[in-house]
N, CA, C and O atoms as a printed pandas DataFrame, in Angstrom:
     atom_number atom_name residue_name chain_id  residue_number  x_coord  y_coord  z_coord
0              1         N          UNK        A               1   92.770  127.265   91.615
1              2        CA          UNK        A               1   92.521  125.875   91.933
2              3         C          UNK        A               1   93.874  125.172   91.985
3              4         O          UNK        A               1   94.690  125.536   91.138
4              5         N          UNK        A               2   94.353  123.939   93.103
5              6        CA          UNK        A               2   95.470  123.633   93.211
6              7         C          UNK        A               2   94.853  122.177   93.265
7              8         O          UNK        A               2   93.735  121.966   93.733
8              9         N          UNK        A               3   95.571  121.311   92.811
9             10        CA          UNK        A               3   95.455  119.603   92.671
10            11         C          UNK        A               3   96.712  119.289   93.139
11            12         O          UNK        A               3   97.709  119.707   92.550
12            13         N          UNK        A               4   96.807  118.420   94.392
13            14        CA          UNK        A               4   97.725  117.873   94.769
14            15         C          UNK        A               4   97.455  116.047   94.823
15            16         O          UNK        A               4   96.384  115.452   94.710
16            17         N          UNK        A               5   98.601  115.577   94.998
17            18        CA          UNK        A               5   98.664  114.162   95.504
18            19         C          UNK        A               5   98.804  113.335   93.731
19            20         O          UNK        A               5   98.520  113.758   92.611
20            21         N          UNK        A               6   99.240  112.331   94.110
21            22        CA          UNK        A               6   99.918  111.550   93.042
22            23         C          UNK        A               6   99.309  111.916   92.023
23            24         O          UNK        A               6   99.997  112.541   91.216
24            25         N          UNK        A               7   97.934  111.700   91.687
25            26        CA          UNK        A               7   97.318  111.884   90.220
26            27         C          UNK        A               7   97.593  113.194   89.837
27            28         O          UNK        A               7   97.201  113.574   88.734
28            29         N          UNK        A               8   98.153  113.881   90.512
29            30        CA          UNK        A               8   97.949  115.667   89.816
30            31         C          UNK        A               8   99.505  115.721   88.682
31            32         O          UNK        A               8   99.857  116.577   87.871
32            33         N          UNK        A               9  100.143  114.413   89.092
33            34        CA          UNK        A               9  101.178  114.466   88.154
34            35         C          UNK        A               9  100.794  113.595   86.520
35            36         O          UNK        A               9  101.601  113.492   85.597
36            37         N          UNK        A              10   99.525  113.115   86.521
37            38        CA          UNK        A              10   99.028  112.529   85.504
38            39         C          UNK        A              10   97.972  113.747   84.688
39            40         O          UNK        A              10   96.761  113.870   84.876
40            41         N          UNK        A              11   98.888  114.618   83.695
41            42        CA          UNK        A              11   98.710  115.632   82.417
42            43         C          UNK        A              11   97.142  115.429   81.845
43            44         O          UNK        A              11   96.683  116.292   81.096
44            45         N          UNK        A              12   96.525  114.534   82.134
45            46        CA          UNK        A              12   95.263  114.161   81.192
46            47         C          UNK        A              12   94.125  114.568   82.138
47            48         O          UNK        A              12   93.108  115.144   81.751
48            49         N          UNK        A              13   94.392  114.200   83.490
49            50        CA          UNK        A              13   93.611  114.030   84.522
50            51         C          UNK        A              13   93.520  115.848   84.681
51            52         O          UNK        A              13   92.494  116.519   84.564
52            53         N          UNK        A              14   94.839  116.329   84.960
53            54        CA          UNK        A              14   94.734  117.615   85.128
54            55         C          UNK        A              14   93.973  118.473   83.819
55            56         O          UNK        A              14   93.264  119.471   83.952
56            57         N          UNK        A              15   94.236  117.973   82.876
57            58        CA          UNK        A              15   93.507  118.695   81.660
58            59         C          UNK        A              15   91.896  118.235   81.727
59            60         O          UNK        A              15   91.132  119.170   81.485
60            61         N          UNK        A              16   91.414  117.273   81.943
61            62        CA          UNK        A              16   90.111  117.050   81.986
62            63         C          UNK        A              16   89.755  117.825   83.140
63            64         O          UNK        A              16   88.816  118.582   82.893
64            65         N          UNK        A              17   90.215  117.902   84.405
65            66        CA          UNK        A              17   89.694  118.548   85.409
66            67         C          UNK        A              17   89.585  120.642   84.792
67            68         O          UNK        A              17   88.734  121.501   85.023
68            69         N          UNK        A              18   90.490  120.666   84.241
69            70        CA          UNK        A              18   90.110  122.048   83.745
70            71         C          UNK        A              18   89.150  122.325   82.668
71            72         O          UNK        A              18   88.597  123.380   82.356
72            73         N          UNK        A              19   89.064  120.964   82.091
73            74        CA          UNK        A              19   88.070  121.638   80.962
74            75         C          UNK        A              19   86.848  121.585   82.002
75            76         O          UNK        A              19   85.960  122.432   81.901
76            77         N          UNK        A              20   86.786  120.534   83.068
77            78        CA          UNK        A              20   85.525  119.979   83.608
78            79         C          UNK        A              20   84.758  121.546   84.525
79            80         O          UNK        A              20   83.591  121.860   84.762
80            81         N          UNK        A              21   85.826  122.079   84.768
81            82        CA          UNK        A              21   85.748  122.908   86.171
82            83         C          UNK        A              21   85.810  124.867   85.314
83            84         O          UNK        A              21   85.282  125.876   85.780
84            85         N          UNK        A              22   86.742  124.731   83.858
85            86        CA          UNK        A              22   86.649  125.821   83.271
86            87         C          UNK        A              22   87.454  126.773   83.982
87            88         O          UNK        A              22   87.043  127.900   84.259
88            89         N          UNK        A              23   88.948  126.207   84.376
89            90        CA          UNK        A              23   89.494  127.260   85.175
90            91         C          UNK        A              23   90.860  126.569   85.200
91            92         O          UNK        A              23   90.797  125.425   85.651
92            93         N          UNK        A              24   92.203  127.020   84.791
93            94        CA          UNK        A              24   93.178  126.952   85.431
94            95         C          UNK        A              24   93.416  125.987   86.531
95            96         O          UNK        A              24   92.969  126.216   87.655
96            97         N          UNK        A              25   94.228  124.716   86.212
97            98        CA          UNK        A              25   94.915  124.143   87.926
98            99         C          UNK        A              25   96.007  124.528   88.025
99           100         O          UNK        A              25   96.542  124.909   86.984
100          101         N          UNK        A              26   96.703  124.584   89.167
101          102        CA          UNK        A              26   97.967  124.651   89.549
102          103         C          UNK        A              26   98.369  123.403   90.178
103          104         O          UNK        A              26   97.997  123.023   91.289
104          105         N          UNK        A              27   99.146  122.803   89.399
105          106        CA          UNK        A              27   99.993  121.714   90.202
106          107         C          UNK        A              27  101.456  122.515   90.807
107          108         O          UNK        A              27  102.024  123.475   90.286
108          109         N          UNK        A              28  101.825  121.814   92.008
109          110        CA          UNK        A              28  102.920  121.737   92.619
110          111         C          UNK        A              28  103.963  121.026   92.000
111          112         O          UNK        A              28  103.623  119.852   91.859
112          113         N          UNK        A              29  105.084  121.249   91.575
113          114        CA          UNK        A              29  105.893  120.271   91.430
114          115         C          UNK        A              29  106.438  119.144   92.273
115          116         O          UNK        A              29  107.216  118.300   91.827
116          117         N          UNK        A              30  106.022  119.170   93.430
117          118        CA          UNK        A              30  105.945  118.242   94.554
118          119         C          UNK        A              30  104.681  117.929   95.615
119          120         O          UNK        A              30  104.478  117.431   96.723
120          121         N          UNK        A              31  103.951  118.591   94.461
121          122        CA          UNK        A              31  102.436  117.780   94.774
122          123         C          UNK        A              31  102.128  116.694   95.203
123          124         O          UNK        A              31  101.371  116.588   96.168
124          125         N          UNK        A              32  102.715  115.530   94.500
125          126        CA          UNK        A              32  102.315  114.470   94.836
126          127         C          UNK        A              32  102.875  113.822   96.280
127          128         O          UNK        A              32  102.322  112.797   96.679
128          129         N          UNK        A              33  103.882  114.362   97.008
129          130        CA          UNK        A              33  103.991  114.235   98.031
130          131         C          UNK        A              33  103.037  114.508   99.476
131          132         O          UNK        A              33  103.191  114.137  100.639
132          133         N          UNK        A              34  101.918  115.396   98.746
133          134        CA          UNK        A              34  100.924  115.575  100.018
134          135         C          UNK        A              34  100.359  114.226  100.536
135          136         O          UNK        A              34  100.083  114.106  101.730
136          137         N          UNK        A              35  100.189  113.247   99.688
137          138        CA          UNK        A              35   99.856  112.135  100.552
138          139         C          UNK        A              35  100.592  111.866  101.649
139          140         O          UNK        A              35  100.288  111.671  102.826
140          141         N          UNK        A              36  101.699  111.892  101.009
141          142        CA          UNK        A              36  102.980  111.074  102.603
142          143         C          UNK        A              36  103.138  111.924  103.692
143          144         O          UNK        A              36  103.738  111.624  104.725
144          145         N          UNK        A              37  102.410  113.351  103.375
145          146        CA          UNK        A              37  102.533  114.523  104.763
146          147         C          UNK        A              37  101.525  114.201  105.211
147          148         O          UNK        A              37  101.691  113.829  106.372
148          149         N          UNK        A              38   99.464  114.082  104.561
149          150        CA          UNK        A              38   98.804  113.634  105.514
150          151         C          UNK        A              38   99.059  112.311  105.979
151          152         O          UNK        A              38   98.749  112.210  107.166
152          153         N          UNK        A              39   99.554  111.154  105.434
153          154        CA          UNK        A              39   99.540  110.046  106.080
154          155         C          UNK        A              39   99.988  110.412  107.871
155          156         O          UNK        A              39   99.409  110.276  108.949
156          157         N          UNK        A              40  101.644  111.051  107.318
157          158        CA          UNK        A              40  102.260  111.445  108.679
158          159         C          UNK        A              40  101.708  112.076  110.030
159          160         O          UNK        A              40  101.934  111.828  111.214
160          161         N          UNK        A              41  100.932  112.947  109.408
161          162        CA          UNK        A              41   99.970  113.767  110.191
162          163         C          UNK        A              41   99.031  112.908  110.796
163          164         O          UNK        A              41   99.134  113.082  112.010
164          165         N          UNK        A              42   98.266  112.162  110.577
165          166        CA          UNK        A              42   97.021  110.854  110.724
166          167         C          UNK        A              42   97.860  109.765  111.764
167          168         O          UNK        A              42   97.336  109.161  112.700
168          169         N          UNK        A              43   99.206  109.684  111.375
169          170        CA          UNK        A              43  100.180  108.625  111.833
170          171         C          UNK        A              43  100.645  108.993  113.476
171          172         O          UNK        A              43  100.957  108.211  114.374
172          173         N          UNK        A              44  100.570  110.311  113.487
173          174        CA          UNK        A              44  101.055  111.413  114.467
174          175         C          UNK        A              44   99.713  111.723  115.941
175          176         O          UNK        A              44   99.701  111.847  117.166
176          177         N          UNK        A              45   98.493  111.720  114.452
177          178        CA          UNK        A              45   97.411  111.701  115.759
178          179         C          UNK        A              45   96.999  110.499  116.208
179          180         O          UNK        A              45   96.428  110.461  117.298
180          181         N          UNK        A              46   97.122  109.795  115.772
181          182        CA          UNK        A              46   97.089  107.962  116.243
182          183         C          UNK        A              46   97.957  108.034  117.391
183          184         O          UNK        A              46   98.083  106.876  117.788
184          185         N          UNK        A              47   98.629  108.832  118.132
185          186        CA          UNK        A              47   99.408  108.404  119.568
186          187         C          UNK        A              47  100.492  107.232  119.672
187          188         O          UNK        A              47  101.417  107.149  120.479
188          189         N          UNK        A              48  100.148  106.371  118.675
189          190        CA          UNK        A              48  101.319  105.102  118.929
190          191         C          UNK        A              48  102.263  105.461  118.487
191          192         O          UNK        A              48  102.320  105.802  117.305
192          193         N          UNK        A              49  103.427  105.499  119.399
193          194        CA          UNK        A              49  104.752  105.768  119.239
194          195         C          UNK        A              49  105.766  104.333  119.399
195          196         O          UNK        A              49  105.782  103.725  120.469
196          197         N          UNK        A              50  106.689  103.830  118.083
197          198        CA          UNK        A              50  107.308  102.974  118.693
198          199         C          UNK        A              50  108.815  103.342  117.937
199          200         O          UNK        A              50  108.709  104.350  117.238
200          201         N          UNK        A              51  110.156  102.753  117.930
201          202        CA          UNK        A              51  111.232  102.846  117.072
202          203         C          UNK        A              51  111.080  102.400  115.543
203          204         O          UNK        A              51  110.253  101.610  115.089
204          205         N          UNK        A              52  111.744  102.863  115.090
205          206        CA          UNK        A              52  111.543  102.573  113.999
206          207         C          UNK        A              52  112.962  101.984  113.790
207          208         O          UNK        A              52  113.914  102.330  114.490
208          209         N          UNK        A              53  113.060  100.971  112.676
209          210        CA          UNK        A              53  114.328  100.356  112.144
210          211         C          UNK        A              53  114.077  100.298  110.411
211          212         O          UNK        A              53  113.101  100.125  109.681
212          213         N          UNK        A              54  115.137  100.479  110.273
213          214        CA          UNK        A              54  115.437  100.296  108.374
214          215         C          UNK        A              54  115.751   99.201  107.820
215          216         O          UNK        A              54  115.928   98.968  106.624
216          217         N          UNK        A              55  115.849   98.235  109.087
217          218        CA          UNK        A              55  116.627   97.009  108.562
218          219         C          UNK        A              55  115.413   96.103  107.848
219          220         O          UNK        A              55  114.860   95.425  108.714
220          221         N          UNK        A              56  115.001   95.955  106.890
221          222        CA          UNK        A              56  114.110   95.572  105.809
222          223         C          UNK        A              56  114.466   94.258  105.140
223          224         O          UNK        A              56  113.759   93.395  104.622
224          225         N          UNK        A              57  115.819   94.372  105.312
225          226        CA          UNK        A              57  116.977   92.945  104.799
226          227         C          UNK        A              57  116.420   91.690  104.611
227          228         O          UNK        A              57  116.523   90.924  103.652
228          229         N          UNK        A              58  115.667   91.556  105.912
229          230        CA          UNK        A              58  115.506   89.878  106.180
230          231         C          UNK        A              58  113.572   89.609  106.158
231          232         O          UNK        A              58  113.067   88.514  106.407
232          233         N          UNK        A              59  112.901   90.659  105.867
233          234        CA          UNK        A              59  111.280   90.755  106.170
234          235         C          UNK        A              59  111.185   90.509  104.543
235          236         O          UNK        A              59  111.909   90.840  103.604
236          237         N          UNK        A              60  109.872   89.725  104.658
237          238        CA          UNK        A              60  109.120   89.336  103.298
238          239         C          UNK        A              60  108.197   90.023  103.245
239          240         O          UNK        A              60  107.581   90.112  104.307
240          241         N          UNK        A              61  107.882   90.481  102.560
241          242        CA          UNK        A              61  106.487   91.411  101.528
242          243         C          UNK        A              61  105.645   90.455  100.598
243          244         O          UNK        A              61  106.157   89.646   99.823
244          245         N          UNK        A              62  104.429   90.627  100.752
245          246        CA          UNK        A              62  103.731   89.826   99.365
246          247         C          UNK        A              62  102.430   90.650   99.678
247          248         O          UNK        A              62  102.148   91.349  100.651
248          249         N          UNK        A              63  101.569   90.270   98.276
249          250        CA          UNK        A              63  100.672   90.414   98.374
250          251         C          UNK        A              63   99.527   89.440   97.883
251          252         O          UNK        A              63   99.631   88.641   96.953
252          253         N          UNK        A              64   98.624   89.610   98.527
253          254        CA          UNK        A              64   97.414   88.288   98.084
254          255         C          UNK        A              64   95.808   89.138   97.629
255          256         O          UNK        A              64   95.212   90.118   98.075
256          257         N          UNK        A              65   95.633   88.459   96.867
257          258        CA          UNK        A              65   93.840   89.163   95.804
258          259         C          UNK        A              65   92.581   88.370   97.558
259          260         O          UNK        A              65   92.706   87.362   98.254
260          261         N          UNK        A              66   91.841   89.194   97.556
261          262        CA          UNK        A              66   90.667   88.599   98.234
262          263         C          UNK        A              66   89.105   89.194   97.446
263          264         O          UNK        A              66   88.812   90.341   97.108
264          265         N          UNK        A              67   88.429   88.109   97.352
265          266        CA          UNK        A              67   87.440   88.614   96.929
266          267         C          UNK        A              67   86.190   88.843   97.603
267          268         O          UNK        A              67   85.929   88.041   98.500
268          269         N          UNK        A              68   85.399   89.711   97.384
269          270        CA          UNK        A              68   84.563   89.908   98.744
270          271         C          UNK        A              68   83.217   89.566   98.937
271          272         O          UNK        A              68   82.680   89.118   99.950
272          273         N          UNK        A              69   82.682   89.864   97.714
273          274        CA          UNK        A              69   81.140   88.687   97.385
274          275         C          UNK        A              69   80.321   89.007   98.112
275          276         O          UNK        A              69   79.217   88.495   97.924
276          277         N          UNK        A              70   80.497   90.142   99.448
277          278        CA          UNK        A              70   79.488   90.404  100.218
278          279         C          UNK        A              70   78.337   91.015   99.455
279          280         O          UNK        A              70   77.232   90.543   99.723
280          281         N          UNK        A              71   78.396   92.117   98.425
281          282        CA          UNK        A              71   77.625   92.843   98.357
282          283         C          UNK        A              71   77.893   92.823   95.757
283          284         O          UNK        A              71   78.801   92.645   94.945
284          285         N          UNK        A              72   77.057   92.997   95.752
285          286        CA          UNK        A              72   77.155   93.311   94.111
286          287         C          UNK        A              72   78.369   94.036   93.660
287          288         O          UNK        A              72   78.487   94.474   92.516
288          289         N          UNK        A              73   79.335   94.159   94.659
289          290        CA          UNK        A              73   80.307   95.276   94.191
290          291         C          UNK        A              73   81.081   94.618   93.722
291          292         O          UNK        A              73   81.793   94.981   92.785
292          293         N          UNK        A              74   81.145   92.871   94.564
293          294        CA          UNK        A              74   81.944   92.188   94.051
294          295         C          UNK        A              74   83.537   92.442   94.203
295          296         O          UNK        A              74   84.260   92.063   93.281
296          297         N          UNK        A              75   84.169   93.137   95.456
297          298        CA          UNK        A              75   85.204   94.222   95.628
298          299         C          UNK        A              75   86.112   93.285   95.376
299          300         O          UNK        A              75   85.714   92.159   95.675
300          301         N          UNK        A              76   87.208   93.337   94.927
301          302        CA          UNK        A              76   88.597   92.527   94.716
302          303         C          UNK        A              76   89.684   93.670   95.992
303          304         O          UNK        A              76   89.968   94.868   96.004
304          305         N          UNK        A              77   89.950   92.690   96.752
305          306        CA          UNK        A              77   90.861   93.464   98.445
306          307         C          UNK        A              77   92.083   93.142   97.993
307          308         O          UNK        A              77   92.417   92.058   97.516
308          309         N          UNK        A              78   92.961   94.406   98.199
309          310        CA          UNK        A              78   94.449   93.846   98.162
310          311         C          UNK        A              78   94.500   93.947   99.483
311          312         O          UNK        A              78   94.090   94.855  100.206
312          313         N          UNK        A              79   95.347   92.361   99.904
313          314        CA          UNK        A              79   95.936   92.472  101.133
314          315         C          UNK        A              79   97.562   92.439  101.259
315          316         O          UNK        A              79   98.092   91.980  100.248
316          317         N          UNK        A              80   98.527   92.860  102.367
317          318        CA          UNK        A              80   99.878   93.236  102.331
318          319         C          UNK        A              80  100.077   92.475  103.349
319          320         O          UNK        A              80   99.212   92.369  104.218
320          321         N          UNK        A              81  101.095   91.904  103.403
321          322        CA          UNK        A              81  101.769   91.168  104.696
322          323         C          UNK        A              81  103.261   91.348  104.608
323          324         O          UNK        A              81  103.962   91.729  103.671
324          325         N          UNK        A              82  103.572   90.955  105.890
325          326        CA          UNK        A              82  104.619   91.691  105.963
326          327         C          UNK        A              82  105.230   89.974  107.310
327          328         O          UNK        A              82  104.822   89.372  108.303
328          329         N          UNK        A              83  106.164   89.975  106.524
329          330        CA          UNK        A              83  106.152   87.838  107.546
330          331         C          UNK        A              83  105.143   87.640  107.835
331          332         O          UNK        A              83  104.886   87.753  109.033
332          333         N          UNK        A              84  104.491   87.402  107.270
333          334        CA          UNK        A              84  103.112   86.702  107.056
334          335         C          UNK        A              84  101.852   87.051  107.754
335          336         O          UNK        A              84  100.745   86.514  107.798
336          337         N          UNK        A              85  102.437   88.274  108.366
337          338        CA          UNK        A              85  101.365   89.126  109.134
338          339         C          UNK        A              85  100.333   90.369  107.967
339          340         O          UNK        A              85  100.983   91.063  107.186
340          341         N          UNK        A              86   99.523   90.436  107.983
341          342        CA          UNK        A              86   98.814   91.067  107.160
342          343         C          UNK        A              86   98.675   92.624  108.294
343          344         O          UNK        A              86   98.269   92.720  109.453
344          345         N          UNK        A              87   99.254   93.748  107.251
345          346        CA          UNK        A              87   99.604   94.825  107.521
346          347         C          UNK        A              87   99.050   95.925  107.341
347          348         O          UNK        A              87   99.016   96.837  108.167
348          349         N          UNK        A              88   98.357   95.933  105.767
349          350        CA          UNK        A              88   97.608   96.563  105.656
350          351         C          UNK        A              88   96.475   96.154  104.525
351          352         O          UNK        A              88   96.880   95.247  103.798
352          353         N          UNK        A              89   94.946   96.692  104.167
353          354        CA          UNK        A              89   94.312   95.925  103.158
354          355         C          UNK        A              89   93.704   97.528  102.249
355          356         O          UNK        A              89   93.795   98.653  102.742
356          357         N          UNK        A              90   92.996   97.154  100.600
357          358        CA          UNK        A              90   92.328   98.155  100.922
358          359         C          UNK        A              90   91.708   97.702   99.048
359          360         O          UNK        A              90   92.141   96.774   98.364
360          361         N          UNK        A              91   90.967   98.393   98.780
361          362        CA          UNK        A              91   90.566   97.864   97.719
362          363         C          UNK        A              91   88.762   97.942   97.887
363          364         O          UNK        A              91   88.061   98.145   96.895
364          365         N          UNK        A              92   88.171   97.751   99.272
365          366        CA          UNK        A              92   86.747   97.666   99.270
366          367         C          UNK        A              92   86.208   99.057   99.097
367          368         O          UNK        A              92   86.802  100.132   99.182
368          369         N          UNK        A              93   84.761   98.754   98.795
369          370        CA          UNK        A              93   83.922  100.003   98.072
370          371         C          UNK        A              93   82.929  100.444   99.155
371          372         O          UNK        A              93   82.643  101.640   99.223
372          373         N          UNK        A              94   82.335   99.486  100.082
373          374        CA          UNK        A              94   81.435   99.750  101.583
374          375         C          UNK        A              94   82.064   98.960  102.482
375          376         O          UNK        A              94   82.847   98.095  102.086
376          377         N          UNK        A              95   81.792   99.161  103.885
377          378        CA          UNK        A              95   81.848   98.693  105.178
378          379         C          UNK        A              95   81.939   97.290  105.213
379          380         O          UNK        A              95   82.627   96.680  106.031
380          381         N          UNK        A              96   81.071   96.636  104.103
381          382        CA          UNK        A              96   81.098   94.977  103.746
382          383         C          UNK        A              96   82.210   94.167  103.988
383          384         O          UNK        A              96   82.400   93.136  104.634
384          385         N          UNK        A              97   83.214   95.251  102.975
385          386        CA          UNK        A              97   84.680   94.551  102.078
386          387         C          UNK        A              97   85.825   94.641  103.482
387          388         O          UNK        A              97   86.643   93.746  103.694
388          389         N          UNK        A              98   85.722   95.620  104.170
389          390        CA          UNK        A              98   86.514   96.076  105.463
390          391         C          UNK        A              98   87.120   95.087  105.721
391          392         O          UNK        A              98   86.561   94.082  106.161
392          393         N          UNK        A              99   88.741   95.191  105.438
393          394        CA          UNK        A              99   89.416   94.065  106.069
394          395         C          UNK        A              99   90.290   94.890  106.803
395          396         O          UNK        A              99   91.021   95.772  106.351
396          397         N          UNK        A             100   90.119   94.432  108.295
397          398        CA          UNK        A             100   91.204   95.524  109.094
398          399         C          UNK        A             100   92.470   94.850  109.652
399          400         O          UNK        A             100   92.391   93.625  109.560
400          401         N          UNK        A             101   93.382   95.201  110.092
401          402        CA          UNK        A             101   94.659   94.818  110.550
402          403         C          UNK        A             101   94.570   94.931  112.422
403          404         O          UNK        A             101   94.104   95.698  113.265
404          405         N          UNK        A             102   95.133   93.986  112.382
405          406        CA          UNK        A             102   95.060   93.983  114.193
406          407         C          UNK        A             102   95.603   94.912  114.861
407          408         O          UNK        A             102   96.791   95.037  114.564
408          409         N          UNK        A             103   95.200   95.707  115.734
409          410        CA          UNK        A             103   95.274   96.849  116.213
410          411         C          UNK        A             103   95.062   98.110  115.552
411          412         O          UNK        A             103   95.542   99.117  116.072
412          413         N          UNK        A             104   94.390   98.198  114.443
413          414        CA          UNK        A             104   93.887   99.082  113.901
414          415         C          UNK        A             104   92.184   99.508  114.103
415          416         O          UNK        A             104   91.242   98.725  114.232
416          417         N          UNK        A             105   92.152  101.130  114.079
417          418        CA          UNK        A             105   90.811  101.010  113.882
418          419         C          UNK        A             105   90.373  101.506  112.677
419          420         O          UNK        A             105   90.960  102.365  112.019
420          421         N          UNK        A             106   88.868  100.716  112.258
421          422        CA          UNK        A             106   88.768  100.557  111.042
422          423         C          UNK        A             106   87.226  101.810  110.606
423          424         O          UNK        A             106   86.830  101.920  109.445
């Protein structure tokens, strides 16, 4: 059994999963990097190709709480903006909470 992606570097999680499962995990020591390879991969089959720049210097980041009230879940949304454009969201539990970013599909 192999556990990858950020939590597999959290010792407790991996120990409960073995007592849970009764078997040996193997973490990677760079396990937790499989997220940022599928993102890439997902990023790759999405077709949009544009430049990329590093210059980060002068762009604002924040983040804002939304609450969603649609449904009993009561979801609390983090949303990301990026100059005041909202970039990415995520935090909902059903289809309800879905806050999507423009030009994304959701």
């Amino acid at each position: 059994m192999v556990f990858q992606g950020g939590v597999s570097k959290n010792q407790g999680v991996v120990a409960a999963f073995e007592k849970a499962l009764g078997c040996k995990i193997t973490v990677d020591e760079n396990g937790h990097l499989m997220g940022a390879l599928g993102a890439a991969i997902i990023a790759r089959r999405g077709g949009v190709r544009r430049e990329f720049d590093f210059n980060v210097e002068n762009m604002e980041f924040y983040t804002r709480e939304a609450s969603c009230g649609r449904c009993p879940n009561n979801c609390e949304i983090v949303c990301v903006y990026r100059d005041g454009e909202l970039i990415d969201a995520w935090g909902n539990r059903c289809e309800r909470g879905a806050i999507t970013v423009k030009g994304s599909r959701a």
